[in-house]
C-alpha positions in Angstrom: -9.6 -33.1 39.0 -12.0 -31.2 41.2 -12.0 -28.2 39.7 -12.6 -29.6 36.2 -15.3 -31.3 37.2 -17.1 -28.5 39.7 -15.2 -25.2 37.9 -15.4 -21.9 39.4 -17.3 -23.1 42.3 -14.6 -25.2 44.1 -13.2 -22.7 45.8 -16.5 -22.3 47.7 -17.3 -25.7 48.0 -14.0 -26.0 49.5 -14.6 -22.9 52.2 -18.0 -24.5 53.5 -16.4 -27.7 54.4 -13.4 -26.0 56.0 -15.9 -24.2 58.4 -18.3 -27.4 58.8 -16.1 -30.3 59.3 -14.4 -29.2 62.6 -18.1 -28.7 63.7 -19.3 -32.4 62.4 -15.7 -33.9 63.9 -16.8 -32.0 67.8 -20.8 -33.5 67.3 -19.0 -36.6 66.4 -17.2 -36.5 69.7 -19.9 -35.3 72.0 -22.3 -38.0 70.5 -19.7 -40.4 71.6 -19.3 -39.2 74.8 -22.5 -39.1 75.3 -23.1 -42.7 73.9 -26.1 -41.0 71.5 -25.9 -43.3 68.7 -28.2 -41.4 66.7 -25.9 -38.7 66.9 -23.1 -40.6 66.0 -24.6 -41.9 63.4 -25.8 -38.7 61.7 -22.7 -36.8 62.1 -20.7 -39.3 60.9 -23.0 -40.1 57.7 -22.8 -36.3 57.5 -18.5 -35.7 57.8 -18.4 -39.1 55.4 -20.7 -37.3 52.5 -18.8 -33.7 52.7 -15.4 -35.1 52.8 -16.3 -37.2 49.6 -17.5 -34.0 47.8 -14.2 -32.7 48.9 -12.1 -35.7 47.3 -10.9 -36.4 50.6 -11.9 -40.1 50.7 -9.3 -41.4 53.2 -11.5 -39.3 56.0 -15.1 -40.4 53.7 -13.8 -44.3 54.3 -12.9 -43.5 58.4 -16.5 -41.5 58.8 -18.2 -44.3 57.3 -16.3 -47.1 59.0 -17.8 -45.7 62.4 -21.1 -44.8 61.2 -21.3 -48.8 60.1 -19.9 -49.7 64.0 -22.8 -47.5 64.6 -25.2 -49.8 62.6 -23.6 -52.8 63.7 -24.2 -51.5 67.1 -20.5 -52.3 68.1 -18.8 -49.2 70.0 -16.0 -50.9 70.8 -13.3 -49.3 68.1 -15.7 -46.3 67.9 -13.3 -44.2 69.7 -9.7 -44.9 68.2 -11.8 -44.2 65.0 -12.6 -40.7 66.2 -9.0 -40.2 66.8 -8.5 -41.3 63.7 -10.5 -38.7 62.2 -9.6 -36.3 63.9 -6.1 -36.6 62.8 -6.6 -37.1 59.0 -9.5 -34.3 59.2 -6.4 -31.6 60.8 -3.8 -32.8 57.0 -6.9 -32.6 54.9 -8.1 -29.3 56.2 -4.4 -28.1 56.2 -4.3 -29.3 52.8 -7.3 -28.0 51.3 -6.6 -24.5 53.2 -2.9 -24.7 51.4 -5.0 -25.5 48.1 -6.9 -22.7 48.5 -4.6 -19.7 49.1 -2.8 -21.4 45.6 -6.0 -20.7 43.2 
């Protein structure tokens, strides 16, 4: 449905966010760790707006869920979210890589 909608440009579209989101997922964590919610807060506003220009809105839904912990200022699930993420992020990225080498 993607590529009806965006056309020949998918394939790029899809490339950027391959290279970006392992970087957003690791400021995720270090915000975390570092208990920097405006970090956490950006980054995950920031995975949950490129995964839904993706069409991956399983990880869109997990991004936002922490970044509205983060606006609730309630931490406490904040990191079995991460995890979370960080395991649908490694299908979707497989997914979209297999997608890729296909068109």
């Amino acid at each position: 449905m993607l590529k009806e909608v965006i056309g020949e440009d998918l394939k790029e579209i899809l490339e950027v966010f391959l290279q970006t989101a392992p970087g957003e997922l690791a400021a995720i964590q270090q915000a975390f760790d570092q208990q920097d919610q405006a970090g956490l807060r950006l980054h995950s506003h920031t995975l949950k707006g490129s995964a839904a220009n993706v069409g991956a809105t399983g990880l869109s839904l997990q991004a936002k869920k922490v970044e509205d912990a983060v606006k609730a200022n309630d931490l406490s699930s904040v990191g079995e979210d991460i995890q979370q993420i960080e395991e649908t992020l490694s299908a979707v990225l497989q997914a979209l890589q297999d997608y890729i080498n296909k068109i």
